[in-house]
C-alpha positions in Angstrom: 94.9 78.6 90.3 92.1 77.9 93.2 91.7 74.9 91.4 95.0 73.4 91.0 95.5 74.2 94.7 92.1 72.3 95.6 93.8 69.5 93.0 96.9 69.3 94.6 95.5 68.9 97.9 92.6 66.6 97.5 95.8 64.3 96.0 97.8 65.1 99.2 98.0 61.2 100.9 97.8 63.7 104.4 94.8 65.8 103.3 93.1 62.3 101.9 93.7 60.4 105.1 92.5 63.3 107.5 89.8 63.6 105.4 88.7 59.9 106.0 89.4 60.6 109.3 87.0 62.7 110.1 84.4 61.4 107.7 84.6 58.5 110.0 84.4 60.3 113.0 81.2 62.3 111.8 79.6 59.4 111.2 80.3 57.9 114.4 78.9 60.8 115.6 75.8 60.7 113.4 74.9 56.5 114.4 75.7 57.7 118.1 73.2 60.5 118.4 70.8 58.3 116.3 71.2 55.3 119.0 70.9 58.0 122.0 67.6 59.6 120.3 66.1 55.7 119.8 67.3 55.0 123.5 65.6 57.7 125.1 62.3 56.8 123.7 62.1 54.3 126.3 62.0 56.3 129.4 63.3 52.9 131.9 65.8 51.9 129.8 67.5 54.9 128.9 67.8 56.0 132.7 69.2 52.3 133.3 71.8 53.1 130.2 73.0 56.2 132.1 73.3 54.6 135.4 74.9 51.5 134.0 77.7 54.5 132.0 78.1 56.3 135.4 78.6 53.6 137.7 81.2 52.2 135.0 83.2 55.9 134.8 82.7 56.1 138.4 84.0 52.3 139.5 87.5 52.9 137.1 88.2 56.4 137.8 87.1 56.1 141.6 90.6 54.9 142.3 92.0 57.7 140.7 90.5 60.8 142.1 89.2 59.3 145.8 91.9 56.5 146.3 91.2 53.8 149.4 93.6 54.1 153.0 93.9 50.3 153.9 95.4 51.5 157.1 93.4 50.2 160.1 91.8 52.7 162.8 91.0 51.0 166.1 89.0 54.3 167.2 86.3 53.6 164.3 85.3 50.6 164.2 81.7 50.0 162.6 80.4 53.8 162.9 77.6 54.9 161.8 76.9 57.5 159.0 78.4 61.1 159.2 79.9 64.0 157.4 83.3 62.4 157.6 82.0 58.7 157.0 78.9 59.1 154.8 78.2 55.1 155.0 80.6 54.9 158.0 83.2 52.3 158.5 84.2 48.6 158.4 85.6 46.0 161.2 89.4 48.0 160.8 87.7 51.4 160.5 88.3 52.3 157.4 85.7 54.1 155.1 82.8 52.4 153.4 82.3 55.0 150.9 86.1 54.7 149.3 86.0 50.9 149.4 82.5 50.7 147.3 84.3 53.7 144.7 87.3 51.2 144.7 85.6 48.0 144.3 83.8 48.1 141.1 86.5 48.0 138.4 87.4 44.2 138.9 84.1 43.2 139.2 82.7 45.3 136.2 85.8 44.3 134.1 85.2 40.2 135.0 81.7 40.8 134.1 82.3 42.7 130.3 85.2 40.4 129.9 83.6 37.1 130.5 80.1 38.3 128.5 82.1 39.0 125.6 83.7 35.5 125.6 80.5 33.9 126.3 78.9 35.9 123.4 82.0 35.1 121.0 81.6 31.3 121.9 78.0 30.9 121.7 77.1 33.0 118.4 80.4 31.3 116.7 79.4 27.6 117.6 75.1 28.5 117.2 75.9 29.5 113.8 78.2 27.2 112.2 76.1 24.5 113.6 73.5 25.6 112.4 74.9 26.7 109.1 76.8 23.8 108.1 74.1 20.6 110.0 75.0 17.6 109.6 77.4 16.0 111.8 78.6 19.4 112.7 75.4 20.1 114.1 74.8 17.1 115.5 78.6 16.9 117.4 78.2 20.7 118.8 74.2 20.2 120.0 75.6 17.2 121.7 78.2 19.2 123.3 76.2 22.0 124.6 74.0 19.7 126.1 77.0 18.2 128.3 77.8 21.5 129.1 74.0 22.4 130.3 73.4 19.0 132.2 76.2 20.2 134.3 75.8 22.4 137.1 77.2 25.5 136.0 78.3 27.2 139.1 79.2 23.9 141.1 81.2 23.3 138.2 83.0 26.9 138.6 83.7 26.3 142.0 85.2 23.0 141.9 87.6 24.6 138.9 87.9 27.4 141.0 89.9 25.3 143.9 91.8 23.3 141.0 93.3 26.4 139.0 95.5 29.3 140.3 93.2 32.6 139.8 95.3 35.4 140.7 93.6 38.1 138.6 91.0 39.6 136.3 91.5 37.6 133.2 91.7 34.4 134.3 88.4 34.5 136.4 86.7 36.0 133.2 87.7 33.4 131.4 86.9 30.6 133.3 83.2 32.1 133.9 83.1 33.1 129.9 84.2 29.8 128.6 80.9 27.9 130.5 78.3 30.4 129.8 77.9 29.8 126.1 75.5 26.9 126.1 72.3 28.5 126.3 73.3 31.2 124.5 74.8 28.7 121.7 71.4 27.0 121.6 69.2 30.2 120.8 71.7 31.4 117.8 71.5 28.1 116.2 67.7 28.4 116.2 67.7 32.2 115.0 70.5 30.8 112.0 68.3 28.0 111.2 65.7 30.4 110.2 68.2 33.2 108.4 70.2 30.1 106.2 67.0 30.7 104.0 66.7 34.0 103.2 67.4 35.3 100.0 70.6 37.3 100.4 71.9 34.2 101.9 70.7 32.4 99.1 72.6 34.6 97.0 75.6 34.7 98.7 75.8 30.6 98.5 75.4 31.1 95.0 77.9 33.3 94.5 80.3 30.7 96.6 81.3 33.0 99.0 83.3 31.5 101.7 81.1 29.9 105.0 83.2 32.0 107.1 81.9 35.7 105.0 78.3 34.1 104.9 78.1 33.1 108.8 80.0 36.6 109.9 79.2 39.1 107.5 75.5 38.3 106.0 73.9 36.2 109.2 75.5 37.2 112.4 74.6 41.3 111.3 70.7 40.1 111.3 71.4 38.9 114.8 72.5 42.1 116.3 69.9 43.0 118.3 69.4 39.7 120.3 73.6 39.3 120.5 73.5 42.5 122.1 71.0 42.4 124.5 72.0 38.5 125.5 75.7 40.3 126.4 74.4 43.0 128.3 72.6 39.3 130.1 75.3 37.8 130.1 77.0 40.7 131.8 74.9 40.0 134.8 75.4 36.6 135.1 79.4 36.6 135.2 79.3 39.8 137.7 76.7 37.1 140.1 78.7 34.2 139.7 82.2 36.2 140.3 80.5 37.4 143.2 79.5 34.2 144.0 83.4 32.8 144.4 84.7 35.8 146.1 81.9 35.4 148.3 83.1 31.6 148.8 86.4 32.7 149.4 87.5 30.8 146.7 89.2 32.8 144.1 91.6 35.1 145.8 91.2 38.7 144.9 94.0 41.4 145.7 92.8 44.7 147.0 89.3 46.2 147.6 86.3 44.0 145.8 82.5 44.6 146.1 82.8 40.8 146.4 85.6 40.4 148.9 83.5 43.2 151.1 80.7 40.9 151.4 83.2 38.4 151.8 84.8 39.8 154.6 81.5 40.9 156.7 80.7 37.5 156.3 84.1 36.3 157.9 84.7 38.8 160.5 80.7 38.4 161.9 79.5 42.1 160.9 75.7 40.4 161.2 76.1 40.2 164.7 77.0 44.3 165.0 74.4 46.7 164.8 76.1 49.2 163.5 77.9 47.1 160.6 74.6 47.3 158.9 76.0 49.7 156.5 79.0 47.7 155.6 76.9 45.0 154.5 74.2 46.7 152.4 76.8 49.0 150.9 78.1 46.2 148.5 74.9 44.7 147.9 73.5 47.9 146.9 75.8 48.5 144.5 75.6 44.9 142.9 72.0 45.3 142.4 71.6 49.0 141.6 74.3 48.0 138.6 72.0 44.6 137.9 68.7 46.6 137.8 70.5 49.5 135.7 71.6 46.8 133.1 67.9 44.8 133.2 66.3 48.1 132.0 69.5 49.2 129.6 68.6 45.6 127.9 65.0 46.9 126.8 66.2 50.3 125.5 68.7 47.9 123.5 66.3 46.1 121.8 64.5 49.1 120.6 67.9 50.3 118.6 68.4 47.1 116.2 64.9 46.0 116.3 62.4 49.1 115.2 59.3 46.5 115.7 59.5 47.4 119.5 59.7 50.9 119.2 56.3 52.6 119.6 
């Protein structure tokens, strides 16, 4: 009887796909412990991993549980430090602290956004040039040499004034779509090399399609230096978006770690003495989250590549 029951219920399209479910889930859980354990073996970049997570949770939830006053306050105008101001307050008086916990979420999400479109780009175009040479080759080399002959962030800026950015997505994806070249250049090299391994080899033979060899048997040999050239890439979208906020060029709504610098810029907070705080505050931020993402890239390479772990 125990066993008809156990019968009828391993056959149960419910019981089977809960039973997936959760063998999924516990092995989620198994490769994330495994890729926590290898991370902490490097002491930096584990401890630039959890400040990189933290000042993510903290820059989109910020909003939500210590939302910003825009409302101006003639009566504090650039004070200092305190119990009620713990980095004091702006040109309009308004606190410090709240704006830099409301200014990361655009910022971070223009830098994840525009990495992962420059990482799509560059290991897409790398490998099929270097996968199917020829003219192919030839044609997209060519290209990504235009691209690199061109200064990059000049190039932004002019684009910049030309097109309407009025939001997240399109800044990402104007930064994204000109940061593939040198990535482009480094996975064509690293294919070039794979193309003549053996399970490549065999997978040509077996005339798999280029699109299953390129994805599925090169690009997973990659892994490692695809991920650590994102988290890169991650911090040269967040310097460039910086970089046109700073300009004043792309318009951004509400409170930026960009348009702060921006505005103490604008409104002459160098010349106050006590504005000092309103003008570290946001670079503070940008380069704690720069450094923590430097060392996060080291503990990275130590999870796909186990010839750097010690």
């Amino acid at each position: 009887m125990a066993a008809i029951v156990e019968g009828n219920t391993r056959g149960n399209p419910v019981s089977v796909v809960l039973r997936r479910a959760g063998e999924r889930v516990a092995g989620l859980g198994r490769w994330l412990g495994g890729t926590l354990r290898i991370m902490s073996r490097n002491k930096v970049g584990f401890i630039g991993f959890l400040i990189v997570v933290a000042m993510t949770v903290i820059a989109y939830l910020g909003p939500v549980f210590w939302p910003f006053d825009p409302k101006a306050d003639p009566t504090m105008i650039y004070k200092t430090p305190s119990a009620a101001h713990w980095l004091g307050t702006d040109s309009q008086g308004r606190d410090v602290l709240r704006q830099i916990l409301n200014g990361g979420a655009s910022l971070l999400s223009v830098g994840y956004l525009a990495a992962a479109i420059t990482t799509v780009i560059g290991v897409a175009i790398g490998a099929l040039a270097a996968y199917l040479g020829g003219t192919v080759d030839a044609v997209l080399s060519w290209l990504s040499d235009v691209f690199l002959t061109i200064p990059q962030f000049a190039l932004l800026a002019v684009l910049a004034g030309i097109v309407h950015l009025n939001g997240t997505w399109p800044v990402a994806l104007l930064i994204g779509a000109f940061g593939w070249p040198v990535l482009m250049r480094s996975i064509r090299a690293q294919v070039l090399s794979l193309r003549e391994r053996e399970y490549v080899e065999a997978a040509r033979m077996l005339d798999m399609p280029t699109r299953y060899i390129v994805f599925h048997e090169i690009a997973p040999g990659m892994a490692g230096f695809i991920a650590t050239s994102f988290v890169l890439n991650v911090t040269a979208a967040m310097y460039a978006s910086v970089g046109l906020i700073f300009l004043g060029i792309v318009p951004i709504a509400g409170v930026n770690w960009g348009v702060m610098l921006n505005l103490a810029w604008a409104q002459g907070a160098i010349f106050f003495h006590d504005s000092i705080w309103y003008i570290l505050s946001p670079m503070i931020a940008i380069v704690l989250f720069q450094l923590a993402l430097l060392s996060m890239s080291r503990a990275v390479s130590e999870v796909f590549d186990p010839r750097l772990r010690e």
